[in-house]
TITITI-245766 format. One record per residue (C-alpha): residue in one letter; x, y, z; residue number from 1. Coordinates in Angstrom, 1 decimal. Layout:
REM residues N
A|X|Y|Z|NUM
...
REM end
This chain:
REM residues 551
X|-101.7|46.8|-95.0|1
X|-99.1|49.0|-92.9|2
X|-96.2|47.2|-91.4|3
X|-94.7|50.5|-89.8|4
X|-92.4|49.2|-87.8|5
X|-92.8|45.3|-88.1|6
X|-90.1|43.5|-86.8|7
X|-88.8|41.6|-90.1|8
X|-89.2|38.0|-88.4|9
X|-93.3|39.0|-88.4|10
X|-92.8|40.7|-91.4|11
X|-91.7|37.1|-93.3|12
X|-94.3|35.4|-91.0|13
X|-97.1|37.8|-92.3|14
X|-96.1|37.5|-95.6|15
X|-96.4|33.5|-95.5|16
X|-99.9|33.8|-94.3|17
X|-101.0|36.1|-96.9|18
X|-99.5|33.3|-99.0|19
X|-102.5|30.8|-97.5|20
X|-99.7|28.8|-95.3|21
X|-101.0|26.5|-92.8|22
X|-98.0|24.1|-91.6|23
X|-94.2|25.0|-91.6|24
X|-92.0|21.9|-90.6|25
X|-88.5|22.3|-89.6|26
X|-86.0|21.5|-87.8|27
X|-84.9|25.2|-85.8|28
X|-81.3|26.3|-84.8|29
X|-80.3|29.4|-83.1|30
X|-80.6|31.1|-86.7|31
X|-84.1|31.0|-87.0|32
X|-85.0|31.9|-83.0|33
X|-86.7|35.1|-84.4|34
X|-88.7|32.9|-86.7|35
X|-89.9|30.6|-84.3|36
X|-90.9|33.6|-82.0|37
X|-93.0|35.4|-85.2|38
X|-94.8|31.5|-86.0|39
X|-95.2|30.9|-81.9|40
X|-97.8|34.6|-82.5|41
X|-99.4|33.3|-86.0|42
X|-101.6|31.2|-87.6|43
X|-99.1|28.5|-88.9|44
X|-98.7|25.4|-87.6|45
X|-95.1|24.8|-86.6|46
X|-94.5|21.1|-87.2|47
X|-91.0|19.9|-85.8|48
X|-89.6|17.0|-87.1|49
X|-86.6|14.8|-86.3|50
X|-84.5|15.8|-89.4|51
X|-84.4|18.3|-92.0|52
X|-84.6|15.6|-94.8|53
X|-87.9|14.7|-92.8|54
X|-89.0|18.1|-93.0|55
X|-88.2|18.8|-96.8|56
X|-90.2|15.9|-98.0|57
X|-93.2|16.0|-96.3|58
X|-93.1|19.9|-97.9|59
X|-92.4|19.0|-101.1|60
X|-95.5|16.1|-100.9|61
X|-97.9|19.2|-99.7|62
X|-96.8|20.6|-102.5|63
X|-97.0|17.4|-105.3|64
X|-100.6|16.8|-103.2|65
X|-102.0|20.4|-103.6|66
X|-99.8|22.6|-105.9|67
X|-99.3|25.2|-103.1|68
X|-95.8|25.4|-101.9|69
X|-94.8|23.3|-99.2|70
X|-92.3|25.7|-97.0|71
X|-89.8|24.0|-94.5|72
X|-87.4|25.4|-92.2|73
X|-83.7|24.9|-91.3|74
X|-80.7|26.2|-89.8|75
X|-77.5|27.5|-91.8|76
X|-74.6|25.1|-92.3|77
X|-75.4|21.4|-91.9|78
X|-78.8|22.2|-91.4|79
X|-79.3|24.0|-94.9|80
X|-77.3|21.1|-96.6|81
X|-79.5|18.8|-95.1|82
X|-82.2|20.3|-97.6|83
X|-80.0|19.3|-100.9|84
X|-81.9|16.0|-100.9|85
X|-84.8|17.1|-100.3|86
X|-84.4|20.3|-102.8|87
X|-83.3|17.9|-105.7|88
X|-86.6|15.7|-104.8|89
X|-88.4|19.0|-105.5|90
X|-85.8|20.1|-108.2|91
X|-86.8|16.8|-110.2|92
X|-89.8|15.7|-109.7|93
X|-91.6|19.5|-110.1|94
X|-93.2|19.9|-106.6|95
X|-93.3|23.1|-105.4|96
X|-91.1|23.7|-102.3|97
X|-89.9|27.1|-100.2|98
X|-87.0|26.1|-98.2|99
X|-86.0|29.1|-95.3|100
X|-82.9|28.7|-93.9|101
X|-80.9|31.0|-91.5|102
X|-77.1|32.2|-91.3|103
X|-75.0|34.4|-89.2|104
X|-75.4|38.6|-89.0|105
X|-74.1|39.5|-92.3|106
X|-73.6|43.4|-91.2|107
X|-71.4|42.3|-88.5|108
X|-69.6|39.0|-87.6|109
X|-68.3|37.7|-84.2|110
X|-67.9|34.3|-84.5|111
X|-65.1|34.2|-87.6|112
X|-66.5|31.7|-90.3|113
X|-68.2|29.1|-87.9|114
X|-70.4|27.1|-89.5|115
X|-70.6|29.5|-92.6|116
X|-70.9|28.0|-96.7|117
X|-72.1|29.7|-99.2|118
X|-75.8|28.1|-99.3|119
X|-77.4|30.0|-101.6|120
X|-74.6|29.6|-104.3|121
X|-74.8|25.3|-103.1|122
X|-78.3|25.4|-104.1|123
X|-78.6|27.5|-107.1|124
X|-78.0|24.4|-109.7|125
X|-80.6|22.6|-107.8|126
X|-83.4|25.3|-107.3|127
X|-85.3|27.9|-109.4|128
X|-84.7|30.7|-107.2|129
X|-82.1|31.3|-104.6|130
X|-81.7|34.4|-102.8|131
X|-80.1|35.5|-99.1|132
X|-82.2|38.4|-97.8|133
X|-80.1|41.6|-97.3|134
X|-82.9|43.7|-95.8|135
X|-86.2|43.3|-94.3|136
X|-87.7|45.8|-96.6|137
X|-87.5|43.3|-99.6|138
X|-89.0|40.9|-97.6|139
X|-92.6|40.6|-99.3|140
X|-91.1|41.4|-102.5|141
X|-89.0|37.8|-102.2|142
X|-91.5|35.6|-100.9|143
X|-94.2|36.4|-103.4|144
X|-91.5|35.8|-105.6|145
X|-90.6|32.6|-104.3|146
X|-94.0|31.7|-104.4|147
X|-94.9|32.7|-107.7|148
X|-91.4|31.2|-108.7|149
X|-91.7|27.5|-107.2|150
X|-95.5|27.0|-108.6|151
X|-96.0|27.9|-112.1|152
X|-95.3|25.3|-114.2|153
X|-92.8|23.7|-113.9|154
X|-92.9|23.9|-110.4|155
X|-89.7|23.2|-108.2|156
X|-87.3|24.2|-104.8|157
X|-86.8|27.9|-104.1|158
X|-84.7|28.5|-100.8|159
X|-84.9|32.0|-98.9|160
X|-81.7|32.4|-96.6|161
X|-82.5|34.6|-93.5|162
X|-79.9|35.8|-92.0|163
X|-80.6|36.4|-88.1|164
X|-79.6|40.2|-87.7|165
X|-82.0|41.0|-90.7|166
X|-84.7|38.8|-89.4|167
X|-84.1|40.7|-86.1|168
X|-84.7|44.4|-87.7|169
X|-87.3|46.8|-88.1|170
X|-89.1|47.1|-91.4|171
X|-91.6|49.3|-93.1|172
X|-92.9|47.4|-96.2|173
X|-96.5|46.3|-97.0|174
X|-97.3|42.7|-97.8|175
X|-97.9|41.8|-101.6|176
X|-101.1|40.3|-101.8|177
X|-101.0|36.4|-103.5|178
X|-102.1|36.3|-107.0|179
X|-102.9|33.2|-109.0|180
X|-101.7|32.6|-112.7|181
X|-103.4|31.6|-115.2|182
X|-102.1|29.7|-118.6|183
X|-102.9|30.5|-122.0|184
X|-104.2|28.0|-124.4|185
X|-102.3|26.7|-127.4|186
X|-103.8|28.3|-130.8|187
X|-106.2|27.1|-133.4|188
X|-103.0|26.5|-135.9|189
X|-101.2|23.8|-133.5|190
X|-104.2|22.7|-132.4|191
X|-105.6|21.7|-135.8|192
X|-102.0|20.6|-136.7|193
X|-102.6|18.3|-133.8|194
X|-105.9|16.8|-135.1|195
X|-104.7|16.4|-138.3|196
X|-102.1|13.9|-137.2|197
X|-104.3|12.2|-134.9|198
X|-107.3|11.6|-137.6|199
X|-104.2|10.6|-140.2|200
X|-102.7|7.6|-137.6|201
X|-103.5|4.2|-137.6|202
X|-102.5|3.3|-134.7|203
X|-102.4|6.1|-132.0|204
X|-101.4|6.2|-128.4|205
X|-101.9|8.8|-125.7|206
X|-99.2|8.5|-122.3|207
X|-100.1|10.1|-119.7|208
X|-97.2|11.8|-117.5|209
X|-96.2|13.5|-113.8|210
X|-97.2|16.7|-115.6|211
X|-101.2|15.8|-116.2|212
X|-101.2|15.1|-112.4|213
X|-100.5|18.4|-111.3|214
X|-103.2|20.6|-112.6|215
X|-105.9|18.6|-112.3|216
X|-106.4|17.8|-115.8|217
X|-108.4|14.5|-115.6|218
X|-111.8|15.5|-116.5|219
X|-110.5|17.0|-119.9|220
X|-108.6|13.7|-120.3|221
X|-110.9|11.4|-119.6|222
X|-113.3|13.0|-121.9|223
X|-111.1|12.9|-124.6|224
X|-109.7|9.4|-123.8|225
X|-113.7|8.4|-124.1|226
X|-115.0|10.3|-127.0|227
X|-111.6|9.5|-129.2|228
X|-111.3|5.7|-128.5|229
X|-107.8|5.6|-128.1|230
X|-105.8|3.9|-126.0|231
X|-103.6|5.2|-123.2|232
X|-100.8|4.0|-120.8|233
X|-99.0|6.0|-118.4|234
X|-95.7|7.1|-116.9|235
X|-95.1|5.9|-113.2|236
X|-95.3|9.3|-111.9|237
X|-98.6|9.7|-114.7|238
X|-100.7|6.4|-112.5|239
X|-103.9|7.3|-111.8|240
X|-104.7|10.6|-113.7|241
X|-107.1|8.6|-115.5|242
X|-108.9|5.3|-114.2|243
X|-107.2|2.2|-114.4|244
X|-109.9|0.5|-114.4|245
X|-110.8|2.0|-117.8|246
X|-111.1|-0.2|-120.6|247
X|-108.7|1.7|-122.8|248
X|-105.9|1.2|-120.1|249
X|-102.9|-0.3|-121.5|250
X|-100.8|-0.2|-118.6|251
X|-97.6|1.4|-116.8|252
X|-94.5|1.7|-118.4|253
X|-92.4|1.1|-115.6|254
X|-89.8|0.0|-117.6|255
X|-88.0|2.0|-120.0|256
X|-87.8|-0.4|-122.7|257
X|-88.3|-4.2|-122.7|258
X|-91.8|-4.9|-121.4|259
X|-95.1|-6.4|-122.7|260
X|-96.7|-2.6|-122.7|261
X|-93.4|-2.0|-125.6|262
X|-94.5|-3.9|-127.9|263
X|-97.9|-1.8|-128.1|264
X|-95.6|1.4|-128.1|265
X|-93.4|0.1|-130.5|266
X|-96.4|-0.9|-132.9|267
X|-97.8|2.8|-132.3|268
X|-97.2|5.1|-135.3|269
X|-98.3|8.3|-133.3|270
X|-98.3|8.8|-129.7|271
X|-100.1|12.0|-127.9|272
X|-97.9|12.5|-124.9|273
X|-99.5|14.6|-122.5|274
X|-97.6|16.0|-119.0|275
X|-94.7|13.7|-119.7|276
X|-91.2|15.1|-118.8|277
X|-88.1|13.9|-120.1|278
X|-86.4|14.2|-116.0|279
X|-88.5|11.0|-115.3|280
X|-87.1|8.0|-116.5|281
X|-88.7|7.5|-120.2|282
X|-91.5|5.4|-121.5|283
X|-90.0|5.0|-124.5|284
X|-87.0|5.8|-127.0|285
X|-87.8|7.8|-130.5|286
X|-85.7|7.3|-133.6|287
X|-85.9|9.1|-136.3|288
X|-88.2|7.8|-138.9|289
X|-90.0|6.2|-136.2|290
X|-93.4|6.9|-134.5|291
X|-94.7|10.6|-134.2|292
X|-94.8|12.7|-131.2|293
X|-97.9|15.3|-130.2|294
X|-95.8|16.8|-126.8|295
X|-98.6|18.7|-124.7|296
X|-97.2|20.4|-122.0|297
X|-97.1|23.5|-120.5|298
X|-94.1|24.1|-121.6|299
X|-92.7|23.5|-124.7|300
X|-90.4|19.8|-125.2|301
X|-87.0|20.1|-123.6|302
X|-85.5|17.7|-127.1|303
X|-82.6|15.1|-126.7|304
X|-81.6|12.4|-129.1|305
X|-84.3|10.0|-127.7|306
X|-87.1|12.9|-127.8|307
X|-87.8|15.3|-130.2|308
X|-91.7|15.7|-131.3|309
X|-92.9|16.7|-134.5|310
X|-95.7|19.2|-132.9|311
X|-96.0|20.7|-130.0|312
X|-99.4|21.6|-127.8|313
X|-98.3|24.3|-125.5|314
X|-100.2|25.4|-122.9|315
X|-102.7|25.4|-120.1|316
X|-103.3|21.1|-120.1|317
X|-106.6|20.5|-119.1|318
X|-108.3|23.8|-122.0|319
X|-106.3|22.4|-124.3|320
X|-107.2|18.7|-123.7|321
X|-110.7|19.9|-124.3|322
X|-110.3|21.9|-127.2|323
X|-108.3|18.9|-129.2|324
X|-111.8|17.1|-128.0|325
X|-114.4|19.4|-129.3|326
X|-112.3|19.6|-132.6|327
X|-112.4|15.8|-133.2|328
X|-115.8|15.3|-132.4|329
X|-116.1|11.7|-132.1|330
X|-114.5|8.0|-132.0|331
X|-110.8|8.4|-134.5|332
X|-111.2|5.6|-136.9|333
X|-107.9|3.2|-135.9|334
X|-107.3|-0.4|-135.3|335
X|-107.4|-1.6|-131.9|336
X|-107.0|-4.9|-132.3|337
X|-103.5|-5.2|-131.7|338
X|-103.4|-3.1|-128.3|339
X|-106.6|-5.0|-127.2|340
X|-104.5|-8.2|-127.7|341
X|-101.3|-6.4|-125.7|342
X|-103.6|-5.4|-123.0|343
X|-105.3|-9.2|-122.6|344
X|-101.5|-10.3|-122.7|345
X|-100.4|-7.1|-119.8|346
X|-103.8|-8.2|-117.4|347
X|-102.6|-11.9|-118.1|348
X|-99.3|-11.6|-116.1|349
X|-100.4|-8.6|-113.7|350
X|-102.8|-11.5|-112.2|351
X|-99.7|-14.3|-112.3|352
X|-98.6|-14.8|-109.2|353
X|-101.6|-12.6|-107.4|354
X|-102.6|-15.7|-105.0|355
X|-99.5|-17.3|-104.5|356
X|-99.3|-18.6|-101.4|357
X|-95.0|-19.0|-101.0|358
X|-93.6|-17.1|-97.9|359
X|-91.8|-15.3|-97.5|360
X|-94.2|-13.2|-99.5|361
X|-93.6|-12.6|-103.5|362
X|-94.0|-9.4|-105.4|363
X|-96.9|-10.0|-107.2|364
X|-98.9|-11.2|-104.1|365
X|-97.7|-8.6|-101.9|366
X|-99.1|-5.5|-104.4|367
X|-102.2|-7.6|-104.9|368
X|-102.8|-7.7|-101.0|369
X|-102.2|-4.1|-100.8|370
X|-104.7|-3.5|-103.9|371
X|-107.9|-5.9|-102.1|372
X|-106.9|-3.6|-98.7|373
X|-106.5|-0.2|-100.1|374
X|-110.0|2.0|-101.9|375
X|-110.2|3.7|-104.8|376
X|-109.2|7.1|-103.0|377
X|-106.7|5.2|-101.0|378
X|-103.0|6.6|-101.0|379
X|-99.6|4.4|-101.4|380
X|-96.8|6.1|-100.9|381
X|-93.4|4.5|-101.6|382
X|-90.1|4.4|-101.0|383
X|-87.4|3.7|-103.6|384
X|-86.8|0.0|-103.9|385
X|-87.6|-2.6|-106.6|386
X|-90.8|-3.2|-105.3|387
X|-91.7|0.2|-106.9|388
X|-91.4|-1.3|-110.2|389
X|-93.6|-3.9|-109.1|390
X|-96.1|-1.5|-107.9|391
X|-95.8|0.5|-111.4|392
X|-96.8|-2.3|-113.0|393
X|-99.3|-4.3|-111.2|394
X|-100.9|-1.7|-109.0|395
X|-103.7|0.1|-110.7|396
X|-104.7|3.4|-109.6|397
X|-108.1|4.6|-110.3|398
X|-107.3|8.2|-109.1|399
X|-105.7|11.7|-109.3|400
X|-102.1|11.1|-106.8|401
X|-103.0|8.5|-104.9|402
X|-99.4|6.1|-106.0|403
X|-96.8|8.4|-104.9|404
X|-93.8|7.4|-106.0|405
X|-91.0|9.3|-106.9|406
X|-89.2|8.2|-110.4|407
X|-87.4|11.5|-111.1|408
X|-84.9|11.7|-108.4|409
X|-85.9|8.2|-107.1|410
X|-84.3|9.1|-103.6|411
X|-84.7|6.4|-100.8|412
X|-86.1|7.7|-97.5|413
X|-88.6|10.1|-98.7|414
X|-91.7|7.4|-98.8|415
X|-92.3|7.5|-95.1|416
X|-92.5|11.9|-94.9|417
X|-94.5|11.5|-98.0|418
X|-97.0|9.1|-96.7|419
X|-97.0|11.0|-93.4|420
X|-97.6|14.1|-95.4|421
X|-100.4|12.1|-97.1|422
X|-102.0|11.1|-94.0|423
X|-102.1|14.8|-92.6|424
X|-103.8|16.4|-95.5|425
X|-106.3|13.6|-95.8|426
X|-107.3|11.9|-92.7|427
X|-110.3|10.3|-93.8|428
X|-108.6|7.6|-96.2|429
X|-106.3|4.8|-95.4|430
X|-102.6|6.0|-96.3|431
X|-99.9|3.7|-96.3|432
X|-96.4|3.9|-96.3|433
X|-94.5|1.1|-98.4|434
X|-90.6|1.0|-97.7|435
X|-88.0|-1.8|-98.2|436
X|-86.0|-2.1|-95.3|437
X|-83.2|-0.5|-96.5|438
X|-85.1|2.9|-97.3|439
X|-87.0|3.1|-94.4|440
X|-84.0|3.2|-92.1|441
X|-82.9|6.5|-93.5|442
X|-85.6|8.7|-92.2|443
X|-87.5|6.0|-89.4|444
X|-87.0|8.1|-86.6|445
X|-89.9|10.4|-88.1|446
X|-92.1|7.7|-86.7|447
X|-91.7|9.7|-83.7|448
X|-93.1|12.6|-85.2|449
X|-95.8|10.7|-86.9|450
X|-97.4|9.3|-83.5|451
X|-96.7|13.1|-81.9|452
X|-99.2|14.3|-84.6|453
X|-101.4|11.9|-84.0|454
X|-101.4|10.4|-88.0|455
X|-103.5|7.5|-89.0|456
X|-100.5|5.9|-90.7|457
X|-99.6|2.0|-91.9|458
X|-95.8|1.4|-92.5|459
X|-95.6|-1.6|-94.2|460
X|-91.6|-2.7|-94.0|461
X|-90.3|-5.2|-96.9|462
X|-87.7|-7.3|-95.1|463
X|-85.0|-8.8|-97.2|464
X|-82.0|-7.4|-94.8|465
X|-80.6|-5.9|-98.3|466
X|-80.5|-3.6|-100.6|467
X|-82.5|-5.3|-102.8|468
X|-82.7|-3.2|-106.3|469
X|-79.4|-2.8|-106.4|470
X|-78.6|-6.7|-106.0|471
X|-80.8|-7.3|-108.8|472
X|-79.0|-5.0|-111.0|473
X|-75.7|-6.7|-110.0|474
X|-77.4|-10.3|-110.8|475
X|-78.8|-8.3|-113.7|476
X|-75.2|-7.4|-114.7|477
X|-73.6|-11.1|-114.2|478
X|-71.7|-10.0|-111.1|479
X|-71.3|-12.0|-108.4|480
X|-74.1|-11.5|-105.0|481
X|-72.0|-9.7|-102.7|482
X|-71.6|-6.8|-100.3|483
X|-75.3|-5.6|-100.5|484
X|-76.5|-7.4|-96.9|485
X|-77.3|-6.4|-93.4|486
X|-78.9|-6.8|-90.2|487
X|-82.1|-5.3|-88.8|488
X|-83.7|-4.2|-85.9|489
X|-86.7|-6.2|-84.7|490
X|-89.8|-3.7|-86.0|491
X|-92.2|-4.8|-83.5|492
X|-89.9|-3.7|-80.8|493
X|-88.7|-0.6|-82.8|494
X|-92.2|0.1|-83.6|495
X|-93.2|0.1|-79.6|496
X|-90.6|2.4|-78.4|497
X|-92.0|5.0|-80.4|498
X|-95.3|4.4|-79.2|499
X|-96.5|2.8|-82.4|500
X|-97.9|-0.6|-82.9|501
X|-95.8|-3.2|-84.5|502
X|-97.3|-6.3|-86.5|503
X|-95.1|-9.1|-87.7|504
X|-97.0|-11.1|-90.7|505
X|-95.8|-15.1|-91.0|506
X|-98.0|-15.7|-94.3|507
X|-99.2|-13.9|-97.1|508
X|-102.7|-14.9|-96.2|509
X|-102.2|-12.5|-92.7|510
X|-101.3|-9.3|-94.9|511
X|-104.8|-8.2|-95.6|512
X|-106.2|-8.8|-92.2|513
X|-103.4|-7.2|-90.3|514
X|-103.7|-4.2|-92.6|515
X|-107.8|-4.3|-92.0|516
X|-107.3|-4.4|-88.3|517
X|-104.5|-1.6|-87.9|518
X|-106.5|0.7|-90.3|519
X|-109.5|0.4|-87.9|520
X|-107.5|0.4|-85.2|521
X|-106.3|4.2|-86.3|522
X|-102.7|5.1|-85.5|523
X|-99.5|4.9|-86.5|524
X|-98.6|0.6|-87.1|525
X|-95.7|-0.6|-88.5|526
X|-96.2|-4.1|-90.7|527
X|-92.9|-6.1|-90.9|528
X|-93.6|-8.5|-94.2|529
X|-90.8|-10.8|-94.9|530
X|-90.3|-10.7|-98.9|531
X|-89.2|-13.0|-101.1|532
X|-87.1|-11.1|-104.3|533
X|-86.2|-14.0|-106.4|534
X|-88.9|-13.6|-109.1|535
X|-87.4|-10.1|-109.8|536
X|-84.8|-12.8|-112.1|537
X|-87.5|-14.9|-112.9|538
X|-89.8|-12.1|-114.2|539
X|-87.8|-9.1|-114.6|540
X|-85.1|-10.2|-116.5|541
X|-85.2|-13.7|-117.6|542
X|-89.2|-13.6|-118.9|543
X|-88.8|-10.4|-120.7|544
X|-85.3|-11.2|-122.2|545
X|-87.3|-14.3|-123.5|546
X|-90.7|-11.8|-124.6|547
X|-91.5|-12.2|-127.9|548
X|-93.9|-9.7|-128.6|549
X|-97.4|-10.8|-130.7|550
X|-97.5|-10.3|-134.3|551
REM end
């Protein structure tokens, strides 16, 4: 296509839509004017939010959702470091993310060094790519690039800086159509390798991790999961790639170490550990004459003292899934017994505490409430808070990224953009955002922007007035319980001057129904549930420091 004479701004703009964008959100400055001119003319959706941390996450979710890029939009100075959050999210967790951000003329200054860092040098440890534009004419070069850059495996952040006297000039380069890549599949040598070590265990494991999410792998491991026999548990960024509900579910290891699921892993002589990635926190610790490791990845195992596997699967996930499959053939002859006694024992305690009827509301009945209100296809996104570790391991997912959590950067503020995210890309299922207090304060004035777009959103807020994980690390640690409290606004009230509904629950019987009703009622609601932390002692440390696992 000729671009003979297209004002660079357009140029960038074209180039995005060649790229398949639908939705830019940002927060604009003077910077990115000729930007915001060039979208007003296209196809994209400009979607303004109420800060750039706002911005970067619900980008980086459009991203984990549909592993397309995500692209946001800021200004230079404290509007590009606003991104760091945001671009670590991304950096971490392996969801593809183009951040744009503007400067000053670079050809000729008039305003001294105001406002001026060195961005793209601030976010080079943090991104895959990141470049400053020095003339238009590169223009579709960098943001195929970028694209190509922040989605193949393993995806991540790639910021663009656009400096406004480029974005201003005249250009005469075509746009670089979008091409898609495609993996190879790991070899008949490691493959059989592979096999071999599976057929030769007795007591085999396969964990699922973030990484089997992203490609769409579950068919191919749900096959082999079925025609093999063997059991599987997951990573907390792993939930839901396979069913639950399956009866070869172990459970979540939401814990690194410590839990009833451990004393299946430690019993395991082999595990098959697909899409897992040594950023999120582990499932587990190897030692060296201990269990074997089969690491299938895209990418080979990034080895540490606590991870270094004996054979590697490298390679496009899902072909070579299937291909392990069609080379077993059938049911691996192992004992079961053991893990079918760990997972009676794991279902056991998931269910205490499921009807309790205390309130403030406990743990276990709060993620059992959301579990009778939320579908199969339903989506939970949350904040970062101890309740996620409650959610890890009581809530079951029974599909692909529908428990987003984030245990890679594990960043409080991003569950509300994320759910909002959610909730634009899939209208037609109940998407709720779950957020301690603390967290939800950090980015709530994108409620705003929720009820602007018109999202069919719950916010359900977990009010402790604290910041609850880290007091039960410091009761964890035998410190004293201080200096972790504070006040709150009332969330009715905050939820109606934003135009939202607000619902205040005063039992745990209420939770369900007031979800029911503000799910029908469609909307953006915010559900203030009063919650009751001290079985995170009872349970999370004092239970499992007395666990003795079966023999």
């Amino acid at each position: 296509m000729s671009t003979q004479g297209t004002k660079a701004s357009d140029l960038f703009v074209q180039a995005l839509e060649a790229e398949g964008v639908k939705h830019i959100f940002a927060v604009p400055g003077e910077e990115n004017l000729d930007m915001v001119e060039s979208l007003r003319n296209s196809s994209i959706k400009l979607v303004l939010t109420r800060h750039e941390q706002g911005a970067g996450f619900m980008a980086a979710t459009y991203g984990r959702l549909t592993g397309r890029a995500g692209v946001c939009m800021a200004t230079l100075g404290p509007g590009a470091t606003n991104f760091t959050t945001p671009a670590a999210y991304a950096h971490l967790g392996a969801f593809p993310l183009i951040m744009i951000t503007g400067q000053k003329p670079i050809k000729k200054s008039k305003q001294g060094q105001f406002q001026i860092i060195d961005v793209v040098n601030l976010f080079a440890p943090i991104c895959k790519m990141s470049k400053q534009i020095v003339h238009g004419n590169n223009i579709p070069a960098l943001v195929r690039e970028a694209f190509r850059i922040a989605e193949e495996e393993r995806p991540g952040a790639v910021l663009l800086e656009l400096p406004e006297d480029i974005a201003a000039e005249q250009t005469t380069a075509a746009i670089i159509p979008r091409s898609e890549r495609h993996y190879a599949v790991a070899d008949d040598v490691v493959l059989n390798e592979a096999v071999s070590m599976i057929r030769s265990a007795r007591m085999p494991l396969v964990l699922l991790g973030a990484g089997a999410n992203r490609k769409q792998a579950r068919l191919a491991l749900q096959e082999f999961i079925e025609t093999t026999g063997i059991p599987f548990f997951s990573t907390q960024m792993g939930k839901g790639v396979v069913d639950e509900g399956s009866p070869h579910f172990l459970g979540t290891a939401a814990l690194s170490d410590g839990d009833y699921l451990h004393c299946a892993i430690e019993r395991a002589d082999l595990i098959v550990n697909v899409g897992h990635d040594v950023v999120e926190k582990p499932p587990f610790f190897m030692a060296h004459g201990g269990k074997k490791v089969i690491h299938v990845n895209y990418r080979s195992a990034k080895v540490d003292q606590v991870y270094f596997p004996q054979c590697e699967v490298v390679g496009d996930v899902a072909r070579s899934v299937q291909k392990l499959t069609q080379k077993i053939g059938g049911k691996v002859v192992c004992d079961l017994a053991y893990f079918k006694r760990i997972r009676e024992e794991i279902e056991l305690h998931i269910k205490e505490g499921a009807d309790d009827d205390r309130f403030p509301i406990i743990p276990q009945r709060l993620v059992a409430e959301t579990r009778r209100a939320m579908g199969a296809k339903d989506i939970i996104a949350l904040d970062n808070g101890i309740y996620k570790l409650w959610y890890a391991r009581n809530y079951k997912a029974y599909e692909p990224n529908t428990v987003l959590l984030d245990n890679a950067l594990a960043t409080m503020g991003a569950g509300l953009p994320s759910a909002m995210m959610a909730a634009m890309l899939y209208p037609d299922r109940r998407v709720m955002a779950i957020c301690g207090d603390g967290g939800f304060m950090m980015n709530s004035q994108e409620i705003e922007t929720a009820v602007r777009l018109k999202l069919n959103l719950v916010v359900t807020i977990l009010n402790d007035s604290s910041y609850g994980m880290i007091r039960w690390k410091q009761e964890h640690a035998g410190f004293a319980d201080w200096g972790l409290e504070f006040g709150n606004p009332d969330f009715v009230k905050y939820a109606e001057a934003y135009g939202a509904t607000g619902h205040r629950v005063g039992s745990a019987a209420e939770l369900v129904p007031t979800f029911d009703r503000a799910f029908k009622a469609g909307g953006v609601h915010i559900v203030d549930v009063p919650v009751d932390y001290s079985e995170n002692k009872r349970v999370l440390i004092d239970e499992l420091a007395a666990k003795v696992c079966l023999i």
